[in-house]
C-alpha atoms as an extended CHARMM CRD file, in Angstrom:
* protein
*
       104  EXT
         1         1  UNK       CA            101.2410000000      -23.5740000000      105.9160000000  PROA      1               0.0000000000
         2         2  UNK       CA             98.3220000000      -25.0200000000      104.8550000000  PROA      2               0.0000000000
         3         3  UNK       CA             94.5700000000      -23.0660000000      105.5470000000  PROA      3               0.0000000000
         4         4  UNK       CA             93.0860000000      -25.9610000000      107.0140000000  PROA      4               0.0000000000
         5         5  UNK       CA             96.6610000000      -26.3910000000      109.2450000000  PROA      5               0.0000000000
         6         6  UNK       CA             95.8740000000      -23.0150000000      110.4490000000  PROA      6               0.0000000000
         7         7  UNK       CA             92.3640000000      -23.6920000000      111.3740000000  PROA      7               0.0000000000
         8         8  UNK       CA             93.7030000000      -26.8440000000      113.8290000000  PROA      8               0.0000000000
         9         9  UNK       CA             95.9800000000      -25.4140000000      114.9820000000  PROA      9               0.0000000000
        10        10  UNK       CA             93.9430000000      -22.3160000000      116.0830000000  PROA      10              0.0000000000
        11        11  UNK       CA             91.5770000000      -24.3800000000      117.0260000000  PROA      11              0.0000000000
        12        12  UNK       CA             93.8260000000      -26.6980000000      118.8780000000  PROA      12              0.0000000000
        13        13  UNK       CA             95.2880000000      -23.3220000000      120.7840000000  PROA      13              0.0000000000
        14        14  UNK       CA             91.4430000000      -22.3500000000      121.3620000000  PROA      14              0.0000000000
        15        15  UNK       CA             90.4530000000      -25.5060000000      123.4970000000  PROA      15              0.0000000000
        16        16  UNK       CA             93.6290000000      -25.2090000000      125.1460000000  PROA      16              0.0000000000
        17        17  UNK       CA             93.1290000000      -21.6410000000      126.5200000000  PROA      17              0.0000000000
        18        18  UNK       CA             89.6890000000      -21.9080000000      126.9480000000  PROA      18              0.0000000000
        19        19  UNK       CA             90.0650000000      -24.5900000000      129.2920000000  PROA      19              0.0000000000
        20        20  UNK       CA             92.4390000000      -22.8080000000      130.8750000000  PROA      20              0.0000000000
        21        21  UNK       CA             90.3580000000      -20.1680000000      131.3860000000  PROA      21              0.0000000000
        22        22  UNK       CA             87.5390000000      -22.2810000000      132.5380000000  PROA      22              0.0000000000
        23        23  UNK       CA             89.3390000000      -24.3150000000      135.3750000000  PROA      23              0.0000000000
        24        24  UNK       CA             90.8860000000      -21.2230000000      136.2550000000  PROA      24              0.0000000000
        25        25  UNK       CA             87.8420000000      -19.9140000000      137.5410000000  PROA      25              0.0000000000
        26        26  UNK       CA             85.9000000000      -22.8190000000      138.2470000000  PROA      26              0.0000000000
        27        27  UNK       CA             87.7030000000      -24.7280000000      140.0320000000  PROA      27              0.0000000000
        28        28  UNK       CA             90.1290000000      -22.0440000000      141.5690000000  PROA      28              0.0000000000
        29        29  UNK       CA             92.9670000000      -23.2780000000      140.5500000000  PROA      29              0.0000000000
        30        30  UNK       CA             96.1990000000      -21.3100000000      139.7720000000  PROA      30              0.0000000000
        31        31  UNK       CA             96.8990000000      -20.6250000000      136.0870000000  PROA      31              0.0000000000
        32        32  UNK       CA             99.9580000000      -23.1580000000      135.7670000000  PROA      32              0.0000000000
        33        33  UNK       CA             97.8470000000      -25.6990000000      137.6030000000  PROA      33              0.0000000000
        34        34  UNK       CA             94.3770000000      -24.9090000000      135.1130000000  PROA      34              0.0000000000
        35        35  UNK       CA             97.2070000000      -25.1880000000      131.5330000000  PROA      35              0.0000000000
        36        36  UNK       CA             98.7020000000      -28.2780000000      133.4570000000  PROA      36              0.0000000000
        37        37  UNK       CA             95.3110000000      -30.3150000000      133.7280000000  PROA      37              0.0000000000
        38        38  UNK       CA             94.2630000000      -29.4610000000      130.4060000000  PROA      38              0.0000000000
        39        39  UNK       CA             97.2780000000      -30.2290000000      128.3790000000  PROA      39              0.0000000000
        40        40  UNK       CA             97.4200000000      -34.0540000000      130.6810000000  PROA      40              0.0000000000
        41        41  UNK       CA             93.8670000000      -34.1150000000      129.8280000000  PROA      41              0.0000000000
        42        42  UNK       CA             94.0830000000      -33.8740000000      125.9310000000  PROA      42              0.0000000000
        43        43  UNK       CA             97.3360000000      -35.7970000000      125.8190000000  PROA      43              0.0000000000
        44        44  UNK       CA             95.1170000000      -38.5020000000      127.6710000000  PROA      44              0.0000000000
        45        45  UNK       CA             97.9530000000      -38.8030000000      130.4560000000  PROA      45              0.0000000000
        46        46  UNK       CA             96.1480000000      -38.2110000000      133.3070000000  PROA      46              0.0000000000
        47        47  UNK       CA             98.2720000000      -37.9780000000      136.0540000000  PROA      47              0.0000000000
        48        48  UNK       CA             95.6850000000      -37.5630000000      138.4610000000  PROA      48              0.0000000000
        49        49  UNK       CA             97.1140000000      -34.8910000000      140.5860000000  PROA      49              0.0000000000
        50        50  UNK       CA             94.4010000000      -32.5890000000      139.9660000000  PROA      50              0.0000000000
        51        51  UNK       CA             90.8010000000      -33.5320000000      139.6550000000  PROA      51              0.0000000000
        52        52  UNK       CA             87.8090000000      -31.1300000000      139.2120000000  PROA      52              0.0000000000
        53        53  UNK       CA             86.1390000000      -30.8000000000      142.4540000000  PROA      53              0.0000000000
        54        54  UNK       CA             82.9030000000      -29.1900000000      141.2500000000  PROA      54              0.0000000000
        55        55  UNK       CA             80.1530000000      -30.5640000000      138.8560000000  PROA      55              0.0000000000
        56        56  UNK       CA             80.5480000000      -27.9050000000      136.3110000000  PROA      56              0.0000000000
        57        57  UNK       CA             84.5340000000      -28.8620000000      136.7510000000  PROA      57              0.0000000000
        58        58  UNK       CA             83.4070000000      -32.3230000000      136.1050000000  PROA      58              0.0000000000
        59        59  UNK       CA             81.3380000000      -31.4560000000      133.0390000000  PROA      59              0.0000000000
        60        60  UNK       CA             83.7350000000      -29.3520000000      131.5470000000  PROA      60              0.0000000000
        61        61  UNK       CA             86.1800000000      -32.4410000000      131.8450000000  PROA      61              0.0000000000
        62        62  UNK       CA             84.4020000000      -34.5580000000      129.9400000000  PROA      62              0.0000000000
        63        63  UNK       CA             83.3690000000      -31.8020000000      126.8940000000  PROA      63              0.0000000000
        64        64  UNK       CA             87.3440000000      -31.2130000000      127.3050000000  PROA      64              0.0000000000
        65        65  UNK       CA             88.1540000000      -35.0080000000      126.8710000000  PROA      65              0.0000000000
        66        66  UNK       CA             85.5350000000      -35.0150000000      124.0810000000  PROA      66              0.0000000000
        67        67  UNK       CA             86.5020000000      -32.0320000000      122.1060000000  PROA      67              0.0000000000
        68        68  UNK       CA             90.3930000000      -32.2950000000      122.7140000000  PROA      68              0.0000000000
        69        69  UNK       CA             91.2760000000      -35.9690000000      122.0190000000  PROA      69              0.0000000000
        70        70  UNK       CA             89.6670000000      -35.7600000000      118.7310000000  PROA      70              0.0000000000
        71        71  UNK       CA             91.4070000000      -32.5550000000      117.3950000000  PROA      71              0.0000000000
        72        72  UNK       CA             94.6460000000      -34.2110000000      118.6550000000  PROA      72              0.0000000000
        73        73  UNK       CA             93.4130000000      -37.2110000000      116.7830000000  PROA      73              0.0000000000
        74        74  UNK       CA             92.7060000000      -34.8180000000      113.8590000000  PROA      74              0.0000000000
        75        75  UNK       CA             96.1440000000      -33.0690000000      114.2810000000  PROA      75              0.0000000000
        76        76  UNK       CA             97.9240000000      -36.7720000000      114.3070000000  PROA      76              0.0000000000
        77        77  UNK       CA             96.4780000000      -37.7350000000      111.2330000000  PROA      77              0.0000000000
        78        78  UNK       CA             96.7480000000      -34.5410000000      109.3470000000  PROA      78              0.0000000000
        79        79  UNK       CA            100.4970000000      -33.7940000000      110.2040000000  PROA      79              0.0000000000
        80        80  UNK       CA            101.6210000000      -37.3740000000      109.7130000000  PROA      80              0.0000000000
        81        81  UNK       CA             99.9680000000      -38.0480000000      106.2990000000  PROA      81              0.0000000000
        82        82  UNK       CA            101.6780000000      -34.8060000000      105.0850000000  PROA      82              0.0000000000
        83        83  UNK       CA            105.0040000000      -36.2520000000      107.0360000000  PROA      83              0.0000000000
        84        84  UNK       CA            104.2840000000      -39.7070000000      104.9750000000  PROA      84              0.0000000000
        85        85  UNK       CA            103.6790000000      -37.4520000000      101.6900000000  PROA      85              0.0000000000
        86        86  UNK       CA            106.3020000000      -35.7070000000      101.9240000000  PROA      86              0.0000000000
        87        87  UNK       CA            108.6590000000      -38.3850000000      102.0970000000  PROA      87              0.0000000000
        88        88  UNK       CA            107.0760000000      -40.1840000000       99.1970000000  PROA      88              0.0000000000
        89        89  UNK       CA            107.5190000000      -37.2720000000       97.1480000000  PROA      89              0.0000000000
        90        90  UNK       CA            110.8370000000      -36.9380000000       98.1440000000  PROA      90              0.0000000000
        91        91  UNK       CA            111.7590000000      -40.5670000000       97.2990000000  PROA      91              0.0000000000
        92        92  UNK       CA            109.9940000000      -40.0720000000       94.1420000000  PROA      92              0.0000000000
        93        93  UNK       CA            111.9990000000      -37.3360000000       92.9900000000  PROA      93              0.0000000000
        94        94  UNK       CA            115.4670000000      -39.0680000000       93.9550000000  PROA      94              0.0000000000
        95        95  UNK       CA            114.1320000000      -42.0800000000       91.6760000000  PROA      95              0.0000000000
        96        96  UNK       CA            113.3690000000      -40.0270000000       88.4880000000  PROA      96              0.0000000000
        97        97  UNK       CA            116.7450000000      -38.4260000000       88.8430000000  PROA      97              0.0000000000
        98        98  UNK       CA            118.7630000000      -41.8070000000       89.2230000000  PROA      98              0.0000000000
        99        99  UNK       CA            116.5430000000      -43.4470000000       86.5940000000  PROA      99              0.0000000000
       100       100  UNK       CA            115.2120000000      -41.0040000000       83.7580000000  PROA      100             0.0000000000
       101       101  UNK       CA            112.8220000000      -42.2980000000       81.5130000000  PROA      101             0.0000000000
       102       102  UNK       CA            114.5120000000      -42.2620000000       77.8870000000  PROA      102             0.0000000000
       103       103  UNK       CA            110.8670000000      -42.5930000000       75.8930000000  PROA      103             0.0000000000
       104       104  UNK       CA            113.3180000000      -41.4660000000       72.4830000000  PROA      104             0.0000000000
């Protein structure tokens, strides 16, 4: 895998259990219900079973929609431009076997 994969990811698992973490104890909720909210939160679901009651709940929400949306964004584009490069490559290869160039 790929350093700066590692990095997203990490960071991806970071926000995720931070925010955990965070509505855990701010907002008392239990830890199922504090992962719950923050994974429909950065998936931009929302079901809207849980909302933050308090205003630091409120503001963490928002830094949470902030900071998570865009390192899923980040996440989306990285893994499917190495998806779409990977497949190019592959096609690439299959050509030069079926058609070798013969520059004799």
């Amino acid at each position: 895998m790929q350093p700066h994969y590692r990095v997203l990811l990490g960071l991806a698992g970071s926000i995720i259990a931070g925010s955990t973490v965070f509505f855990h104890f701010v907002e008392g909720w239990s830890w199922l219900d504090s992962y719950f909210f923050t994974v429909v939160t950065i998936s931009t679901v929302g079901y809207g079973s849980l909302v933050p009651a308090t205003v630091l709940g409120k503001l963490g929400t928002t830094v949470l929609i902030f900071l998570g949306i865009g390192v899923v964004a980040v996440a989306i584009n990285f893994f499917g431009a190495e998806i779409v490069n990977t497949r190019l490559a592959r096609l690439e290869r299959k050509k030069d076997v079926h058609d070798p160039d013969e520059t004799e």
